[in-house]
C-alpha positions, 0 to 999 in steps of 0.5 A: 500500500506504501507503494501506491501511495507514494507514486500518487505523492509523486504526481501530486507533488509535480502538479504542486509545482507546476502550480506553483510555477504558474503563480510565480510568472503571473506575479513576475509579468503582473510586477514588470507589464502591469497586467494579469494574466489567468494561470490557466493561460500559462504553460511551461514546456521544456523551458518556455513560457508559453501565453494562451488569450493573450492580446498582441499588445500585451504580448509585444510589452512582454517581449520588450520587457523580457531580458528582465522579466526572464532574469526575474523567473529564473530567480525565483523559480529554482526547479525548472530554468525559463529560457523563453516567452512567447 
């Protein structure tokens, strides 16, 4: 039984992270463009940040911004290093 249980605490703690994750770009984007953006609409795929419903104008002020938006992410999110948003 202590089998099953921790390979289900190994699933749950991934989603926990990803999560989490989430949460952080949100702040990070929210604190440097000014915006939110619904963690539902973040995804991170081998590195990259991916932006779902996102408006062109929001998206042409991340790229601007994204040098320190990037450093910010890397700072704080430990597990997985961000090499890109888009």
């Amino acid at each position: 039984m202590k089998s099953l249980e921790g390979f289900f605490d190994k699933f749950r703690n991934r989603v926990i992270v990803e999560v989490q994750n989430r949460v952080y770009i949100a702040e990070i984007i929210k604190k440097n463009v000014g915006v939110d953006i619904e963690i539902e609409n973040i995804g991170i795929v081998s590195g990259i940040v991916t932006l779902k419903n996102c408006n062109h104008s929001l998206k042409n002020e991340i790229y601007i911004k994204k040098e320190k938006i990037l450093k910010d992410l890397n700072k704080k999110i430990r597990s997985t290093k961000i090499a890109d948003i888009k």
